[in-house]
Structures are given as C-alpha cells and as structure tokens.
N, C-alpha and C positions, 0 to 999 in steps of 0.2 A: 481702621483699627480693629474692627473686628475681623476681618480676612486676617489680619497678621495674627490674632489671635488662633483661630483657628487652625493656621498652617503652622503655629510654632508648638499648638497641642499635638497636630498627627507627628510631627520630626518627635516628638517627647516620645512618646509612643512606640514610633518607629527604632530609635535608639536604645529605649526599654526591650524592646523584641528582640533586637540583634544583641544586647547584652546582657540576653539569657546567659546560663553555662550550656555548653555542648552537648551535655550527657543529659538537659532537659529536653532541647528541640528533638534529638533523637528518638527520645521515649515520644512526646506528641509525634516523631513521624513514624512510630512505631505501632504506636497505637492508631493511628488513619491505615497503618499496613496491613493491621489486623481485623480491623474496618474489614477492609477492601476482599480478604482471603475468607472473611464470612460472608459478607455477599456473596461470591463466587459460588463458596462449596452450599452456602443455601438455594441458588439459582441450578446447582447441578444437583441436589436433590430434588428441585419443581421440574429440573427438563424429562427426570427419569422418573418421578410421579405423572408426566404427562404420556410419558410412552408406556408405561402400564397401564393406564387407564384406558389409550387409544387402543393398543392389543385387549383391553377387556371388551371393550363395545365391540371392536370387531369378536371375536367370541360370541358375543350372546347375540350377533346379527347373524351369526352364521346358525347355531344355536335354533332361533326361531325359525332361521331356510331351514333348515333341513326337517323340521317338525312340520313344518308347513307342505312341503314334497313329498313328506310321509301322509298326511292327513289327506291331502288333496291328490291319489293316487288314484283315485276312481277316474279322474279329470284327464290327469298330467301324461300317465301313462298310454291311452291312446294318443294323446296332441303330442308326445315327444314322439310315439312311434311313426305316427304320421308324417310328421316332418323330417324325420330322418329317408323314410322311405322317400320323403317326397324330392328330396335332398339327393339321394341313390336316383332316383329315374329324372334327374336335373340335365343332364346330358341328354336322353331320348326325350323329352321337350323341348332341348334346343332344338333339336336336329329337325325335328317336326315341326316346330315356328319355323326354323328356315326354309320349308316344303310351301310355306305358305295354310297350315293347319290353323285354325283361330283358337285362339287361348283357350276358350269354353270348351271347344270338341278335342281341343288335345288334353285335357285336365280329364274330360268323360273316357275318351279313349286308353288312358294311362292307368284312371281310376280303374274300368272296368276288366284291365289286361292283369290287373293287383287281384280283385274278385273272382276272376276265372281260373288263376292259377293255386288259389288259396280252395275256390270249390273243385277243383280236378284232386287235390291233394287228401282234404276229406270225403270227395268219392269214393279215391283210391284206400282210403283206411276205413273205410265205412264196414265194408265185408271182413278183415281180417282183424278187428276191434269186435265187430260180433261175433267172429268165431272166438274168440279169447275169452269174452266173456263166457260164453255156454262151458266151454272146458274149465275155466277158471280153478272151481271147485276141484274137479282133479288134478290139475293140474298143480294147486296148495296142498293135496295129500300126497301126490308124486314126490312134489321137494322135500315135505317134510319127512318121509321115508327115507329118502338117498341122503340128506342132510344130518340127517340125527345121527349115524354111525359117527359123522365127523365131528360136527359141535359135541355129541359125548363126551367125548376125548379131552375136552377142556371143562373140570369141575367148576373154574372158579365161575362158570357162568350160570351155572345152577338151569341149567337146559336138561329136559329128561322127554322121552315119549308119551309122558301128561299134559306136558305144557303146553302142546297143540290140541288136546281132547278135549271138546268141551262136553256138559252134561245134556241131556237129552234133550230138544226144542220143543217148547209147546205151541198151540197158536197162537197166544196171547202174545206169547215170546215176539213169535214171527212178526205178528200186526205192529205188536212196537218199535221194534225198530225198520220196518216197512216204514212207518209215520217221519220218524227220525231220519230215514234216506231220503226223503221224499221232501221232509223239510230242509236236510243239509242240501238237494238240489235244487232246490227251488230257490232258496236265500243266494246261491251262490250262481245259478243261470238266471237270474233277471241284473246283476252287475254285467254278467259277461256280456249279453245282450246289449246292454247300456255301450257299454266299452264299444263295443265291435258297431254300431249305426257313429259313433262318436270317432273315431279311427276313421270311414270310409269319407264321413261327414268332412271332416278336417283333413284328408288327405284331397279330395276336389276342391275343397276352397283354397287350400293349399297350392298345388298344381294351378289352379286357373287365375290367383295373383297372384303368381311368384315374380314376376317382371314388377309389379307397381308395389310388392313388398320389398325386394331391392332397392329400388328407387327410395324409397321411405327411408331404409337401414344406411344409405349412402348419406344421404342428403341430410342425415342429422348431424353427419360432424361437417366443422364450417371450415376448415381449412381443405386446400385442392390436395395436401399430400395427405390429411386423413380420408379422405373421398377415395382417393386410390390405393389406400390400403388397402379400408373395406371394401372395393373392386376385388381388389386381389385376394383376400382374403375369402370372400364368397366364392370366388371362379375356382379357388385350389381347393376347397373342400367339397365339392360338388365332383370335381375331377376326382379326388381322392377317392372318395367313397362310392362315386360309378364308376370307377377302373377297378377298386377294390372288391365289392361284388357280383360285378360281374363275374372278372374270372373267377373268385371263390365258388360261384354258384356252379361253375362249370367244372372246375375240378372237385367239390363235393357229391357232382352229380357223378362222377367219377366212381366216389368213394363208395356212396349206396348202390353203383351197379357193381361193385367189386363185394358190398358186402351181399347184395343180392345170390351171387352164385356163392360167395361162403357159406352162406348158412343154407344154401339147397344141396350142395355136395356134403356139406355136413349132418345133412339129415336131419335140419331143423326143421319144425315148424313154421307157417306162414313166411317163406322167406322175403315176401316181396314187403311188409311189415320191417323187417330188419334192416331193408336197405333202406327205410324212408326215414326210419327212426335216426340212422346210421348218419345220412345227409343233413337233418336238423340238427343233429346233435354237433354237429361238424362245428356248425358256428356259434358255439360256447366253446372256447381256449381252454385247454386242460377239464374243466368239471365234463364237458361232455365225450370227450372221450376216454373216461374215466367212466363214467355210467354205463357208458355201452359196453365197453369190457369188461365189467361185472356182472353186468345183466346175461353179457352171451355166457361166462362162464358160469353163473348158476345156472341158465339155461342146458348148458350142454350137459353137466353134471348129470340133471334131471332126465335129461333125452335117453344118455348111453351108459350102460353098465360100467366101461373104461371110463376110468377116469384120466388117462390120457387121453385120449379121442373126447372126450368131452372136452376139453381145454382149448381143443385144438383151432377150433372157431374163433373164441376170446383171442388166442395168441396170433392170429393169421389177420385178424383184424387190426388189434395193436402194432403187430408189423406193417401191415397196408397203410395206416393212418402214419404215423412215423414215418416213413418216407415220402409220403409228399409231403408231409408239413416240414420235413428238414431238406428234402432233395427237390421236390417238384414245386413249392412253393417263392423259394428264395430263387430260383432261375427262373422265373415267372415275374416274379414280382418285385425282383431285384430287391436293394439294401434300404432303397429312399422309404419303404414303407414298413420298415421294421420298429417294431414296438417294445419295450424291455418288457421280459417276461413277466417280473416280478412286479409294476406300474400293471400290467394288465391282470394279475392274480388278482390284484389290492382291489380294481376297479369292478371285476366281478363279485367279488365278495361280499363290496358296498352296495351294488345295486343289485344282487340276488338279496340282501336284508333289507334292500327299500322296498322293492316293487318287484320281490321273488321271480318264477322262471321268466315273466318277460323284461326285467332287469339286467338277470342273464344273458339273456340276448340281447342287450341293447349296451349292455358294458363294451361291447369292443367297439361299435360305431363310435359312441362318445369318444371314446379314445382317444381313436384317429382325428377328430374331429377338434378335438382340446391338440392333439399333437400338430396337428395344419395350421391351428395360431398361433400356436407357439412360436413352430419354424417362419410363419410368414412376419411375426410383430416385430422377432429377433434377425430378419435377413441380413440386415446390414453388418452384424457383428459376424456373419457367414465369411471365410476364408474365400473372396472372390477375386477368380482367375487375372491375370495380366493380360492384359489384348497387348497386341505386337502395336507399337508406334508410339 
C-alpha cells in the first residue's frame, strides 16, 4: 500500500508538470537559457581576466630581467662576451680536438691566440693615442678656429668665438681637476681591470668545457628529438658565427688597409690610427660607420684649408665601406645570413643603452645567434625540396 502510494503521488505530480500552460514551461526554459548565457559570458570574462593577468606576470618578469642585466653588467658583460667569442673560435677547437690537442691546451692555446692579438692591437695604438694626446690641445684650438666660421652661420645655436675661451687657469684650478681626472680614472680602470681578468677567466674555462657543457645543455631535455634539436641547434650557431667572423674579420681588414692609404694620400694624421679605428668600427652596423665619417670629415676640415679636399677622405671612406657591405659582402656571404636592417638597428640601440660601446658590439652576435634558433626551432615549417621517388 505504501509503494502505490507513492507511485500514484509522483504520476499526480507528473500530470500537474505536463499540465502546466505552454507559455509557463517556456519562460522556466527561458529562464535555465538565461542561466546558461550568464555562465558563459561570466566564464568569458575569467578566461580574459586570466590572460591579462598571464601577459602582466609576464611583464614585470621581464621587467625584473632586464633590471637585473642592467645591475649585473659588471659580471654579465665579460661572461656574455666570452662566450660568444668562445662560441666564434668553436670551430678552430673542433679542428684541434680532432688533431688530437687535449681540451686543457686547446682552451690555453685559443685563450692565449685572443690575448695576443688584443695586445698587438694596443701595441699598435699605443704610439699614435700618445701622439694625439700631446697634440690634443691644438689640435681643440685648430677645430675650433675652422669650425666657428661654420657654426656662426647658424644663431639659433648661440655658438660665438667665447664659447670655447675659457678664463685664465690658476694652479689651484689645475690640481683640482688633476684630482678629479685622476679620481674619474681610477673609479673607472679598477672595473675595467675586473672586466678584462673576468673575460680571459671565462673565456678558458669556457674553451676547456665546452664538450661536457654541451653534454649538460643536451641531456636536459628527455626526449631523443629535443636532444637533436639542441645538437642541431648548438652546431648551427657556432657554424654561424665562425663562418661569420671570420670572413668579416678579413674583409674588415680590407677596409682599415683601404682606410689606411685614404687618410695618408689625404694628408691626414696618424694614418695607420684610422685604419684600425676604421676596422673596429666596421663591426657596429650603421653607428659605426656613421662615426667614422664624421670623425674623418671634421678631421679633414681641420687638416685643409679646402673644404672640398677636406671631405674628401669622409667621402672616399663612405664609398669604400658601401660597397662591400652592399657588393662584397652579400657575394660572400650569400642570402642565408642576412639580417633585417631595421631588427638589427633596434638590437643595437638596446644593448648600446644596456651595457654601452661593448653592447654595441655585441648587438650583432646576439642577433645572429637568436636568428639560428629561430630558423632551426621553426625548420619544419621551412619550404622543403621534393626528392625524386
């Protein structure tokens, strides 16, 4: 009795439900609809609260790197430069492990070939940095002489032949800022000194476990086709970057024996200075051959009464450098190692305000170096060939 009870109260129930009117079950399934399209659009404003927040953290992690790379540049910047060089002569320690050289003496030998060509370089500038200095002095009243007729000419800069006069020196004068030079070099040669034992330091421990640092960088990822990425990915940029300067270094070296006889035919100064300036500055992308063509043409200005003839160095230079970087470089170095101008403008610009003129220098390495992973992570979406069968 009580089962029939029960089953005759759900049919009661059941028959009450179904003989609602039409226009009520609608509205209850109207109102579950509207349920439903608020959950929705409340879940599609958490999923876009959660991708804002994800782009924030990312922000302020990037935020803290780059504050940290800034702070830690006393450190960073020998150990980056290190390893890039070490990276560049990755290929002549192949080649010499394969001679049978042991790791130790090819890391000493690599090291010491970096050392000797960095002290031939300030040997060679040693004498024509002290002659520049001695002349210096006149050399700032020459410019200022020849220069003033021209800046005159423009008021709005409020330039006049006082503006380089200063009033008579005493000694007191002298000894203070004696103290003041002496303290600006001293604060500024015990970093450098740091830097440079810190570079040679890390460029041999560098060199001498580069094999069991691979090892290390391979072996962290657990799959065999990430393992052969980073194979591949290490071998192409070590390729990259010692095919790349090498021949740079040989067709720069080009450039400073081309500027060498420019600025002797042109009756410069210290010309063999000009060519060395000429070849370092080679490898900063547009800033430094932009410097050196300013520099020769206030130089020549100063030199020669003609002001054509004084140009004419600057202009002979800017032609020199322009055709191998547009003619002799891209037949050399074909198309695979081509960089958009305007990615490497940006990346100079960033690391000359991180870690100033050796930044500079080191914006193009990275480049190439972020451009080798790029191309190698993405190979498969590469356009590759049909083999015949």
């Amino acid at each position: 009795m009580e089962v029939d009870k029960i089953v005759t109260q759900r049919s009661e129930a059941t028959i009450i439900r179904e003989g609602r009117p039409d226009a009520e079950r609608n509205a209850s399934d109207d109102d579950g609809g509207e349920d439903s399209i608020f959950d929705m659009s409340h879940g599609s404003r958490r999923s876009r609260l959660d991708v804002a927040a994800s782009w924030a953290t990312i922000g302020i992690f990037l935020m803290f790197a780059l504050a940290g790379v800034y702070m830690m540049s006393l450190i960073l910047i020998p150990v980056t430069l290190a390893v890039v060089v070490g990276m560049i002569l990755g290929l002549a320690a192949e080649k010499l492990s394969k001679l049978g050289v042991p790791r130790v003496l090819n890391a000493v030998l690599l090291s010491s070939g970096v050392a000797l060509v960095i002290f031939l370089i300030v040997n060679a500038l040693a004498g024509p940095v002290a002659t520049l200095a001695q002349e210096l002095p006149d050399f700032v009243q020459r410019t200022s002489d020849r220069l003033m007729p021209y800046l005159g000419r423009f008021k709005w800069l409020h330039v006049s032949s006082e503006t380089f006069q200063g009033s008579p020196v005493s000694i007191s004068t002298v000894l203070e800022n004696s103290g003041n030079v002496l303290h600006l070099v001293s604060t500024s040669l015990t970093p450098a000194i740091v830097q440079i034992l810190i570079f040679f330091a890390a460029l041999l421990l560098f060199l001498a476990g580069r094999v069991s640092l691979r090892k290390t960088i391979i072996m962290t990822f657990s799959t065999r086709a990430s393992r052969l990425a980073a194979i591949r990915i290490i071998n192409a940029v070590e390729r990259v970057l010692g095919f790349y300067f090498a021949t740079a270094s040989l067709i720069y070296v080009g450039i400073g024996v081309a500027m060498t006889v420019i600025a002797y035919v042109g009756g410069m100064s210290l010309p063999i200075l000009w060519g060395v300036f000429a070849f370092v500055s080679s490898f900063i992308p547009f800033l430094g051959v932009t410097t050196m063509t300013l520099s020769l043409a206030i130089a020549g200005i100063v030199t020669h009464s003609d002001i054509i003839f004084g140009l004419a160095p600057a202009a002979a230079f800017f032609g020199v450098h322009m055709a191998v970087e547009n003619l002799v470089f891209p037949a050399i170095m074909g198309r695979q190692l081509e960089l958009n101008p305007f990615v490497v403008f940006l990346a100079i610009i960033f690391w000359t305000w991180m870690w100033g003129a050796v930044g500079a220098m080191l914006a193009l390495p990275l480049s190439l170096i972020v451009m080798t992973v790029i191309d190698e992570l993405f190979i498969e979406e590469k356009a590759q060939p049909q083999l015949p069968g």
